[in-house]
C-alpha angles and dihedrals in degrees: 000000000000118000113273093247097063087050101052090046086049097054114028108100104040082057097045084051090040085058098033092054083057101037097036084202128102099206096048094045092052088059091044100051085045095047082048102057103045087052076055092055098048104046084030076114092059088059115108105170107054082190092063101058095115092056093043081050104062098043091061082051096051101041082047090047086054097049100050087048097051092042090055118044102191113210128204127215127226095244096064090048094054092053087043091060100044094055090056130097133222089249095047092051086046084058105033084051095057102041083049089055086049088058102045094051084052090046085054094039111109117233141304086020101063092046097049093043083043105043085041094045103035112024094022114233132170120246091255101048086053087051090053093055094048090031090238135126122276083238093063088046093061086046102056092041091054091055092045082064095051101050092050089045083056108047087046 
């Protein structure tokens, strides 16, 4: 097994975009990656597979991600949501209403579907990299994602 610290230069800063494509906040993805990597550290003996770190990886990320949302519910005021609406344009609610109806049609969406659309379109991930994290073939993971696409286009 490489050393830790290789692993952790190799692989950084695909995980730190990976969270910060779910949390959209700096400070929250920083925790997360490091929370991530030490839980790394520590389980680094239960790998098998030393060429399916990324994917390992990720789903540390992911499962980490998941706990700290669900530990810390973030509330708006009114206020702010009342400046947030008059800045904004008739074009950009157009827009911001349809990509809010996109992702309520994926939050609806049933797995594995959500995730592959979710982990090709948002964080960017090759087909292959999305089979690693199921275990699947790269084959299954086209397909998923195509129907993905075809039930938001859909819906929309």
């Amino acid at each position: 097994m490489k050393e830790f610290d290789v692993i952790y230069d190799a692989y950084f800063r695909d995980v730190y975009r990976f969270v910060l494509s779910l949390a959209k906040d700096e400070e929250v993805a920083e925790d997360v990656v490091q929370d991530t990597f030490i839980k790394a550290l520590n389980g680094i003996g239960g790998l098998k597979d030393e060429a399916k770190v990324k994917p390992w990886l990720f789903q540390i990320a992911k499962n980490t991600y998941l706990t700290h949302v669900s530990k810390s519910v973030k509330t708006v005021s009114l206020d702010e949501l009342e400046v947030a609406s008059l800045q904004n344009t008739e074009a950009d609610f157009l827009q911001q209403e349809t990509a809010k109806r996109a992702r309520h049609i994926l939050h609806k969406m049933k797995e594995p579907y959500k995730e592959a659309f979710y982990l090709r379109v948002f964080v960017g991930l090759s087909f292959r990299e999305i089979a690693e994290i199921f275990g699947k073939e790269e084959a299954w993971a086209r397909q998923v994602f195509h129907r993905a696409k075809l039930m938001i286009k859909e819906k929309l």
